[in-house]
C-alpha positions as CSV (number, residue, x, y, z in Angstrom):
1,X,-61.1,23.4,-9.8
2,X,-64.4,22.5,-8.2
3,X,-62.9,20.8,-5.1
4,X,-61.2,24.2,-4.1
5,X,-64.2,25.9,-4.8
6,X,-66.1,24.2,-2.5
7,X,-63.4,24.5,0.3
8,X,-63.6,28.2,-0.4
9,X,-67.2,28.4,0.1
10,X,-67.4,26.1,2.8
11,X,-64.8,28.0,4.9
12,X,-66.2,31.7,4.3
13,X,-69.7,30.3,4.9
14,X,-69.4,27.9,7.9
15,X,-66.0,29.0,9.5
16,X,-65.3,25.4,10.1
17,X,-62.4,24.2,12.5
18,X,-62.0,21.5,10.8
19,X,-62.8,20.4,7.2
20,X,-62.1,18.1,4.4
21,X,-63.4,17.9,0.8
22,X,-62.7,14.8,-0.7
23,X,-63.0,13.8,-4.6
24,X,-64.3,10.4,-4.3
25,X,-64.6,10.6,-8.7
26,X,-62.0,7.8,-8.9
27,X,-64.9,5.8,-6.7
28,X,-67.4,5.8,-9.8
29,X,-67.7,4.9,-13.2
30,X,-66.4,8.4,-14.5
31,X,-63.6,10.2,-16.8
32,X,-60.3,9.6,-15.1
33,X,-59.6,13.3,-13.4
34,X,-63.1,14.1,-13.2
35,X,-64.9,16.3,-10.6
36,X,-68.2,15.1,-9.8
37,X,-68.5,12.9,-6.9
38,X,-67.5,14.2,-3.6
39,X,-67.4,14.0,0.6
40,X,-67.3,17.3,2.9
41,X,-66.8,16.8,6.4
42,X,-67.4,20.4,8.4
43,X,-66.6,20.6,11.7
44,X,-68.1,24.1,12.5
45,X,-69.7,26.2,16.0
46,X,-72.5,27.1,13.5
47,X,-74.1,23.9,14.0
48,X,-74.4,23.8,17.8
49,X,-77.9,23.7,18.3
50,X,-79.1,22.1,14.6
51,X,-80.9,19.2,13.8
52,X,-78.9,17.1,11.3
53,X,-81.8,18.6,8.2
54,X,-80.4,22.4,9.3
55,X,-77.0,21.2,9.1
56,X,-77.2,19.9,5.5
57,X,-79.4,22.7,4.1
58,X,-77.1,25.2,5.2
59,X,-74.2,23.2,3.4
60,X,-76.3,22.7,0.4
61,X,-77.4,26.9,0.0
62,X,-73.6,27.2,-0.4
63,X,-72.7,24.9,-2.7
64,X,-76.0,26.2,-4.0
65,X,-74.7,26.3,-7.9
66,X,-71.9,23.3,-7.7
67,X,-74.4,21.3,-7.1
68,X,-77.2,22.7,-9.8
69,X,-74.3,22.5,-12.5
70,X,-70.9,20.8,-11.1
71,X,-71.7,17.6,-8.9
72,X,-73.2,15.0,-9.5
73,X,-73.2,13.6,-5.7
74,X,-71.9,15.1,-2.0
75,X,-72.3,13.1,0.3
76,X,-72.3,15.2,3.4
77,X,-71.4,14.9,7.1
78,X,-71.4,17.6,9.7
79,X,-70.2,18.0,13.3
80,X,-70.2,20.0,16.4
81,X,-66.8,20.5,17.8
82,X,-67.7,18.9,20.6
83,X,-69.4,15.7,18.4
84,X,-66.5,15.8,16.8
85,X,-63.9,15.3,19.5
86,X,-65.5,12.1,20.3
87,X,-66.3,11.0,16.4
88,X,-62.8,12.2,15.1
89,X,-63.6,10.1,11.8
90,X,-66.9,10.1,9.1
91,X,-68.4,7.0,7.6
92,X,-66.6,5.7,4.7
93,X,-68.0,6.1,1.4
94,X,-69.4,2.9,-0.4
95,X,-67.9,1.9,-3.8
96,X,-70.5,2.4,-6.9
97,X,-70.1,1.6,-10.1
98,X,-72.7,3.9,-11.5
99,X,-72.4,6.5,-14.2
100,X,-72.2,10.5,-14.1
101,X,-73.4,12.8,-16.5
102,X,-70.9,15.1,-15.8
103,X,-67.0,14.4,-17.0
């Protein structure tokens, strides 16, 4: 499965303390139990010191190949520990009712 791929990845990359990959698929016009749309929030040391660009290039060279053949769309919010004590919650996805190429 492509969700725990990218927890896998995510964790042995950025040693998050805190992380959640969520397939927001059922959001958009897709195949019911597809894999193509989804939300990471990482929670990781590694970004103390990053602007928000470093944050989401480092996430993106990991899910390097999901995203060149797998996903369609990650929408991608990163924290501090520290940024996240006081956040404790990421922005809510908006509903779409656009399409996917992948299925």
């Amino acid at each position: 499965m492509i969700q725990e791929r990218i927890e896998q990845k995510l964790q042995q990359s950025l040693s998050p303390v805190h992380l959640e990959v969520v397939n927001e698929s059922y959001m958009h016009n897709v195949p019911k139990g597809a894999e193509s749309h989804f939300k990471v929030i990482v929670v990781s040391h590694e970004f103390e010191g990053q602007r928000l660009i470093g944050r989401h290039r480092a996430v993106n060279t990991v899910l390097a190949d999901e995203l060149a053949n797998h996903i369609h769309a990650l929408a991608i919010h990163t924290y501090t520990p520290e940024e996240w004590q006081t956040q404790q919650a990421a922005p809510a996805s908006p509903a779409c009712l656009g399409g996917s190429k992948f299925g």
